[in-house]
C-alpha positions, -999 to +999 in steps of 0.1 A: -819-444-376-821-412-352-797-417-319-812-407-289-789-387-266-782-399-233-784-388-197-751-373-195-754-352-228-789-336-218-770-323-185-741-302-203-767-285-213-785-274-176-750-263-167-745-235-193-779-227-186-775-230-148-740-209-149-763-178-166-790-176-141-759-174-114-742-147-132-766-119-127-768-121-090-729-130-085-720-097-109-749-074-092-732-085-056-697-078-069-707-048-081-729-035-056-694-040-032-672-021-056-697+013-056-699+010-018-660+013-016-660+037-043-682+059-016-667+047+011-635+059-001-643+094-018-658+105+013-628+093+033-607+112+007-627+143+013-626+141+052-589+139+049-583+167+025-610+189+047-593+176+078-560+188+066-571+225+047-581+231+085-544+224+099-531+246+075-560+278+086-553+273+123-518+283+116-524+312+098-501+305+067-510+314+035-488+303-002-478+330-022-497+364-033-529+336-022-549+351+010-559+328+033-588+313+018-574+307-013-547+291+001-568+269+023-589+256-007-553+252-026-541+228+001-574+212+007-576+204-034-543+193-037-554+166-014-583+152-030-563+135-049-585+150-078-616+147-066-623+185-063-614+189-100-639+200-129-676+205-117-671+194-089-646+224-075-678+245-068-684+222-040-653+234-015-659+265+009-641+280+036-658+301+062-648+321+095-672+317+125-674+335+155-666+314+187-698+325+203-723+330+183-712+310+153-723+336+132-699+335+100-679+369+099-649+378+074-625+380+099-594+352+106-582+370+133-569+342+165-593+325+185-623+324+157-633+293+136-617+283+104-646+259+092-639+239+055-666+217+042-670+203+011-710+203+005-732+181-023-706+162-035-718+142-060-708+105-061-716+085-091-724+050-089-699+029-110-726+001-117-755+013-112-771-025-119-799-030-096-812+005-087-805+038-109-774+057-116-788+088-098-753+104-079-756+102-045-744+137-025-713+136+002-704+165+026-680+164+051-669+193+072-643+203+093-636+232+122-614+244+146-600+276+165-574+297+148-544+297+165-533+336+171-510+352+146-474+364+151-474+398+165-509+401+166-519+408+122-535+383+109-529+374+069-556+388+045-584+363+045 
């Protein structure tokens, strides 16, 4: 004789089916907040690293045989906290702007612009579950006057 199964048995069954349709929305939400942080906090990384190549131009230092520039982007890559690495190292510039036009120009004398930005960085999606993985680009910038140099000569840009 064939036992027919109860109530209680046939529901066990909705739940496992139940607990699957829920999975898919509660994993895309989860997801979808851990690749906002992870943009959230590579372009607070970058702003920070830009922030701080542009403390170290507006003193006019520069590390070892480096000119200026060079030792800019060495200071503003060593706090990226590898970010900056790879392919994406292309992406870091340092420029000198004239206060009054804003024209760029090669010179680092005092009272110009030291301007760092980090342009098109590309941010990859961790998850990319509900739309594609297509990198999304981050530039940040940073400016300010260059202080004026000890007796007046500037180090080599």
């Amino acid at each position: 004789m064939r036992r027919i199964p109860n109530s209680r048995e046939r529901r066990r069954g909705s739940q496992v089916v139940e607990a699957g349709l829920m999975m898919l929305p509660f994993l895309a939400l989860g997801f979808m907040t851990l690749d906002a942080g992870w943009g959230i906090f590579v372009k607070a990384t970058l702003q920070h690293a830009v922030r701080e190549g542009v403390r170290y131009g507006v003193t006019g230092q520069v590390s070892g045989n480096n000119g200026q520039a060079a030792s800019i982007e060495s200071v503003v890559v060593s706090q990226a906290m590898g970010l900056l690495g790879g392919s994406q190292s292309g992406t870091l510039s340092v420029q000198y702007l004239n206060p009054v036009t804003l024209a760029p120009t090669s010179s680092n004398v005092g009272g110009n612009i030291v301007q760092v930005s980090v342009t098109n960085y590309m941010v990859t999606p961790l998850a990319p579950l509900l739309r594609p993985g297509a990198a999304i680009p981050v530039t940040v910038t940073g400016a300010d006057v260059i202080e004026g140099s000890p007796g007046g000569i500037p180090p080599a840009p």
